[in-house]
LOMI-793357 format. One record per residue (C-alpha): x, y, z; residue number from 1; residue in one letter. Coordinates in Angstrom, 3 decimals, always signed. Last residue first. Example, Ala and Ser with C-alpha at 12.3 -4.5 7.8 and 13.67 -1.06 7.14 Angstrom:
% LOMI-793357
+----------+----------+----------+------+------+
|        u |        v |        w | resi | resn |
+----------+----------+----------+------+------+
|  +13.670 |   -1.060 |   +7.140 |    2 |    s |
|  +12.300 |   -4.500 |   +7.800 |    1 |    a |
+----------+----------+----------+------+------+
This chain:
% LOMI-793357
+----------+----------+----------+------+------+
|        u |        v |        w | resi | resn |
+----------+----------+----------+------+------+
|  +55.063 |  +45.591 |  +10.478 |   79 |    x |
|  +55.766 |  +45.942 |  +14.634 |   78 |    x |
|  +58.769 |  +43.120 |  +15.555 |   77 |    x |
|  +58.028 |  +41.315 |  +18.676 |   76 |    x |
|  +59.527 |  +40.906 |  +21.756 |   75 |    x |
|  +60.297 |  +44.382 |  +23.787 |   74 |    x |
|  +57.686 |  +46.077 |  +21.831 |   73 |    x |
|  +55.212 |  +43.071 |  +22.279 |   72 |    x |
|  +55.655 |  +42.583 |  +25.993 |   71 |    x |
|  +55.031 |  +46.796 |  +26.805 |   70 |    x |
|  +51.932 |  +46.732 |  +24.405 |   69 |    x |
|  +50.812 |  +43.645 |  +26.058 |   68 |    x |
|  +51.037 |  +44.667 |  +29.256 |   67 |    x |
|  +49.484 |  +48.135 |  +28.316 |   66 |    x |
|  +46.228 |  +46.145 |  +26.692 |   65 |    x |
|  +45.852 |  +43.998 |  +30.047 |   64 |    x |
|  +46.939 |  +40.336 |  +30.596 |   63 |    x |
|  +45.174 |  +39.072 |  +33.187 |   62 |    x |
|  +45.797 |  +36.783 |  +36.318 |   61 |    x |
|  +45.635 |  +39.518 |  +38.686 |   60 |    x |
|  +49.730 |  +39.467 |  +39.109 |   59 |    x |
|  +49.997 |  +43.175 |  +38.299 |   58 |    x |
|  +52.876 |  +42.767 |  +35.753 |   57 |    x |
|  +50.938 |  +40.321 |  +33.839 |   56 |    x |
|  +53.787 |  +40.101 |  +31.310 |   55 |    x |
|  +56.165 |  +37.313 |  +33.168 |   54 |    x |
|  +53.025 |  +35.230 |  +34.544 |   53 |    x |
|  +52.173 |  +34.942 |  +31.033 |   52 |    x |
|  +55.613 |  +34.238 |  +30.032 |   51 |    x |
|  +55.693 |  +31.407 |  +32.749 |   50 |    x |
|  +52.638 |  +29.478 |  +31.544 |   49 |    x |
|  +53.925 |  +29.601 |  +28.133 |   48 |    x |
|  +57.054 |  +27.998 |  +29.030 |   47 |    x |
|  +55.101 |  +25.773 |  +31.026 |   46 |    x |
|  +52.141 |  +25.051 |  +27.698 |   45 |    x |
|  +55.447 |  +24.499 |  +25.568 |   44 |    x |
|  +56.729 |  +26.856 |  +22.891 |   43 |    x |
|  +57.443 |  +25.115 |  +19.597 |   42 |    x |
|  +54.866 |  +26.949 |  +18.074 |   41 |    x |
|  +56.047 |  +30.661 |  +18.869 |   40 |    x |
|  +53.710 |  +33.335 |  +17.156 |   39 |    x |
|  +50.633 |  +31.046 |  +16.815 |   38 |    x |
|  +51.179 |  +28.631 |  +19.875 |   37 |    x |
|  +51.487 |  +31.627 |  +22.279 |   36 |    x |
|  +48.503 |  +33.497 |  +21.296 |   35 |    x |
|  +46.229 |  +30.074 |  +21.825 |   34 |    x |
|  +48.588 |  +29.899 |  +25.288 |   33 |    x |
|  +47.412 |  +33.786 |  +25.707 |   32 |    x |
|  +43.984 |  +32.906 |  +25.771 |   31 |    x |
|  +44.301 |  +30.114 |  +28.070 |   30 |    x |
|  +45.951 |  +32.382 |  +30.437 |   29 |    x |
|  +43.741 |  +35.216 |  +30.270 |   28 |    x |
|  +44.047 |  +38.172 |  +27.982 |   27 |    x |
|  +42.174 |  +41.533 |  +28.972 |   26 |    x |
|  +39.477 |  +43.069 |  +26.736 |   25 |    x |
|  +36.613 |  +41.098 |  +28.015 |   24 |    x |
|  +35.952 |  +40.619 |  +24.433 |   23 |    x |
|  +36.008 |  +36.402 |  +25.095 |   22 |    x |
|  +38.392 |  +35.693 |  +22.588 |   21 |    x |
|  +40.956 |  +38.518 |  +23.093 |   20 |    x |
|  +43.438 |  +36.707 |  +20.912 |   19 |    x |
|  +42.377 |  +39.343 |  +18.178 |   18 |    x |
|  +41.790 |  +41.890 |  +20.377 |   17 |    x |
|  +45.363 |  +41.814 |  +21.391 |   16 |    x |
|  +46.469 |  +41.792 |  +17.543 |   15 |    x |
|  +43.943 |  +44.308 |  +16.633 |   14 |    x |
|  +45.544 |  +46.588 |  +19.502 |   13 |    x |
|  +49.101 |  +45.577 |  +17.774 |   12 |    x |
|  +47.707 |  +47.323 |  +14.968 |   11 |    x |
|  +45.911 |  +50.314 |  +16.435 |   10 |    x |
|  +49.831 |  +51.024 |  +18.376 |    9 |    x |
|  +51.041 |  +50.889 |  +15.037 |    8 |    x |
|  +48.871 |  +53.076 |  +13.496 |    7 |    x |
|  +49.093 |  +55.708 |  +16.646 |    6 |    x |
|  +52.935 |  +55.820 |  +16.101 |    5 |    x |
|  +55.024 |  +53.706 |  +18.494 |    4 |    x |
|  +58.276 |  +55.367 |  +20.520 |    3 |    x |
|  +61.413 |  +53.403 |  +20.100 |    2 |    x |
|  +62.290 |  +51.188 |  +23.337 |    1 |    x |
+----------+----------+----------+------+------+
């Protein structure tokens, strides 16, 4: 995994905030299925389900800024 400048860590932290509905500034499941159906619409709510229990790392439920960051550079591609 490549190391992330500061703008593109600031962009992927608009991404999370984005999907951060509720500004609690973690992702919950619900939140992340709205994520989910954006990037990868032909995903189904169990798929989805099971990524989200994939990422939260801690198992509280939550998707924190770090999970993310750590999902989206192994999944995504940074602009």
């Amino acid at each position: 995994m490549s190391t992330l400048s500061q703008k593109e860590i600031a962009e992927i932290r608009d991404h999370f905030d984005f999907f951060d509905r509720d500004g609690s500034g973690l992702i919950d499941q619900d939140e992340f299925i709205a994520l989910l159906k954006i990037l990868a619409p032909s995903a189904d709510r169990a798929n989805a389900v099971r990524g989200f229990e994939t990422i939260d790392g801690d198992h509280n439920d939550q998707i924190d800024f770090d999970e993310f960051l750590e999902w989206w550079q192994t999944n995504w591609t940074v602009f």
